[in-house]
Structure formats: structure tokens, C-alpha cells
C-alpha positions in Angstrom: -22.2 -7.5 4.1 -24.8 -5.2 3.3 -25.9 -4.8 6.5 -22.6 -4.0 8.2 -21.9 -1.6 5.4 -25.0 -0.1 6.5 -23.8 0.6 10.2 -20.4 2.0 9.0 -22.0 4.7 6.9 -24.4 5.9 9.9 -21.3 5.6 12.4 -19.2 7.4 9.4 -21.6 10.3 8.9 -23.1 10.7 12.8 -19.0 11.0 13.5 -17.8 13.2 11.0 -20.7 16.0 12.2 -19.8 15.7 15.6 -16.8 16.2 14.5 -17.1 19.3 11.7 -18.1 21.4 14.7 -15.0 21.3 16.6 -12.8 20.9 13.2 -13.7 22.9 10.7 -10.8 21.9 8.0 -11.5 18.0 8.9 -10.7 15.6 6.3 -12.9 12.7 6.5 -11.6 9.6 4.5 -14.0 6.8 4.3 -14.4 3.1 2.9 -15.3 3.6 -0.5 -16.2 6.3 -2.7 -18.6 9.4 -1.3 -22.1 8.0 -1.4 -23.5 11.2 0.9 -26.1 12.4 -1.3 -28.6 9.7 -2.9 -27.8 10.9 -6.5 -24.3 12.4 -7.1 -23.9 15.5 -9.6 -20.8 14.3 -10.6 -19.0 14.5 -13.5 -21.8 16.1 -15.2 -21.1 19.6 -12.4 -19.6 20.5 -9.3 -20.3 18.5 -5.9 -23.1 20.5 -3.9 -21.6 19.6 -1.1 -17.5 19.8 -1.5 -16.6 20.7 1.8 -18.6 17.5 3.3 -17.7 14.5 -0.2 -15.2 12.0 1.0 -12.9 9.8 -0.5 -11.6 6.2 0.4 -8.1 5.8 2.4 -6.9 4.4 -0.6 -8.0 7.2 -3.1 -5.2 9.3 -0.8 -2.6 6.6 -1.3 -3.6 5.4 2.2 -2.8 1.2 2.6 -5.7 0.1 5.2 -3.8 -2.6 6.2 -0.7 -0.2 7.0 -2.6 2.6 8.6 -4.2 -0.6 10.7 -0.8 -2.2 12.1 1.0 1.1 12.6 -2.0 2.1 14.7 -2.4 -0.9 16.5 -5.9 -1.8 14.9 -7.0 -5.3 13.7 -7.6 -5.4 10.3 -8.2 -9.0 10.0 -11.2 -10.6 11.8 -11.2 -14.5 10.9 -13.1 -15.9 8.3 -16.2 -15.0 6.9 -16.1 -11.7 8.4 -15.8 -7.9 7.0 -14.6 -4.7 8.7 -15.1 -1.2 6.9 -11.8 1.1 8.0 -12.5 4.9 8.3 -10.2 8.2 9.7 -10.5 11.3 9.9 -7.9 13.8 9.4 -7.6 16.9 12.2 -6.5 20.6 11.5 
């Protein structure tokens, strides 16, 4: 589990910079809370990096397994298996 949350967050991040240069506004909405800097400054003052902090799908109201069906996606991979379910939102 570990390991596949791992490769998500290196997917996640290598993504969303690619792209931040096209979309400036870009909302990206990971699995989980932000975990993008190794120790957060939060509550205790402001994010240093606001414009780049995520949120999980479901901090936005987002249900994964909606957003999975109405797009077509798996969600569900047979037993013993876990899939970490990302988006990013365009302007």
C-alpha cells in the first residue's frame, strides 16, 4: 500500500507541474490531504506554498466512486488491491 501510495504522489506532483505551465488557475485535487512539503506550517501560519497545497476529492464534496462511473473509470480492482483517484481542475 505504501508503495503504490508512493507512485501516486510522484505521478500526482510530476503531472500537476506539467500542467501549472499551461494552466495557471489549475486546481489539483488529490487522494488525501496536501503532504507537498515534508513539514506543514499549518495551523500554526499560512501555507508557503498556497497556490501549489491540495486537497482530497472528497474535502471538495467530490464522491470518488461518482466522479469514477460518470467518467467511465474503474474504481474497483478485485480483492486485495488499492487505487489512489486524482483530477485536476482546468481554467
Amino acid at each position: 500500500m505504501m508503495e503504490t501510495e508512493q507512485r501516486h504522489k510522484e505521478t500526482f506532483y510530476a503531472f500537476e507541474k506539467t500542467l501549472r505551465k499551461q494552466y495557471l488557475g489549475m486546481l489539483a485535487i488529490g487522494a488525501g490531504c496536501c503532504t507537498k512539503c515534508k513539514t506543514c506550517t499549518y495551523p500554526d501560519q499560512p501555507c508557503r506554498f498556497p497556490n501549489e497545497a491540495f486537497s482530497s476529492m472528497e474535502a471538495y464534496g467530490m464522491l470518488v466512486t461518482q466522479v469514477c462511473q460518470a467518467n467511465h473509470l474503474d474504481y474497483y480492482y478485485g480483492p486485495c488491491t488499492i487505487a489512489y483517484t486524482s483530477c485536476y481542475l482546468l481554467t
